[in-house]
C-alpha positions in Angstrom: 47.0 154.3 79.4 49.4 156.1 81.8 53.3 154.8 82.1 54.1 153.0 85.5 56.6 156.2 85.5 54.2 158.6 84.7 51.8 157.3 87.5 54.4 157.6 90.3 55.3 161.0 89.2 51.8 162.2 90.4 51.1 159.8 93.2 54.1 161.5 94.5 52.9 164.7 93.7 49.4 164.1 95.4 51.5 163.4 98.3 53.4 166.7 98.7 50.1 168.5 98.8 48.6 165.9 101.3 52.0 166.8 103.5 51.1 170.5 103.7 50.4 171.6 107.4 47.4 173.8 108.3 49.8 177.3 108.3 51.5 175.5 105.0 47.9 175.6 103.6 46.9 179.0 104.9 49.9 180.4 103.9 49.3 179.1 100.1 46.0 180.1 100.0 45.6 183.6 101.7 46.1 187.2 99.9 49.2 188.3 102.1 51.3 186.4 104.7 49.8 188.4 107.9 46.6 187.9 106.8 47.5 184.1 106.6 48.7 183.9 110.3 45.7 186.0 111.1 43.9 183.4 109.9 46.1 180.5 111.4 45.5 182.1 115.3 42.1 182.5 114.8 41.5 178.8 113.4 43.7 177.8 117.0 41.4 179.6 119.1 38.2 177.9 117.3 40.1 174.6 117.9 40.9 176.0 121.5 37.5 177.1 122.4 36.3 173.6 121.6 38.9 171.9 123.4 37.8 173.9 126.5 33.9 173.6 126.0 34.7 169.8 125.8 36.8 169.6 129.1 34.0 171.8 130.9 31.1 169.2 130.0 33.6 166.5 130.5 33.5 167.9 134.4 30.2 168.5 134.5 29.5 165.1 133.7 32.2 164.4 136.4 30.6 166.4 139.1 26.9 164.9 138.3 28.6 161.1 138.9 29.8 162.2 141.8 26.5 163.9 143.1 24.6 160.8 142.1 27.3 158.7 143.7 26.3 160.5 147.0 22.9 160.5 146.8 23.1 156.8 147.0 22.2 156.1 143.2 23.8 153.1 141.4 27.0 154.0 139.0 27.8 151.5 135.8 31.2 150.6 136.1 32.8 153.2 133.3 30.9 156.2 135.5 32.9 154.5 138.6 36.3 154.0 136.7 36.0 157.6 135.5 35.8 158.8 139.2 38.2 156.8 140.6 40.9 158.0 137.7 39.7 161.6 138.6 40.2 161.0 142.0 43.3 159.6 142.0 44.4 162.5 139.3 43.2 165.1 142.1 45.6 162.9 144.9 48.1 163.1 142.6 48.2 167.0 142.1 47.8 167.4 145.9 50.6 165.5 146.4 53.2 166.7 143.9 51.9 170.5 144.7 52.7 169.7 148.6 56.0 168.0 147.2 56.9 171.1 145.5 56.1 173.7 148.6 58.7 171.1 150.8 61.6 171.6 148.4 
């Protein structure tokens, strides 16, 4: 049976390598430090990339509400509160871009 000390001692440990950020990690585990960073841009970009593909079917999804809308097709209410907040983001860049042209 472990001591109540002994058991601390490597909860705490557990927890330093838990705390490790993703160039932390990379860093420890890679054959040289460039190669580590190499590896820590090209992980970004993945995550990046992904972002990116997300956000494009996020407006595609968008841009087939709003067609539908126009046809004349029935919206549930998220669709409709998904077009209104893109709507009002839209105003809201207009506006602050027009803002910015006055000053």
């Amino acid at each position: 049976m472990k001591s109540a000390k002994s058991q601390v001692n490597q909860d705490q440990q557990g927890e330093n390598q838990r705390a490790l950020s993703p160039l932390q990690s990379t860093l420890s585990s890679a054959a040289s430090p460039s190669q580590a960073y190499e590896t820590y841009i090209d992980n970004g970009l993945i995550c990046l990339k992904h972002k990116i593909r997300n956000i494009e079917k996020k407006k595609l999804k968008l841009e087939d509400y709003k067609d539908r809308l126009k046809n004349g097709e029935q919206l549930n209410p998220d669709q409709l509160k998904r077009i209104l907040s893109t709507l009002e983001l839209e105003f809201w860049i207009v506006v602050t871009h027009h803002e910015d042209a006055w000053n």
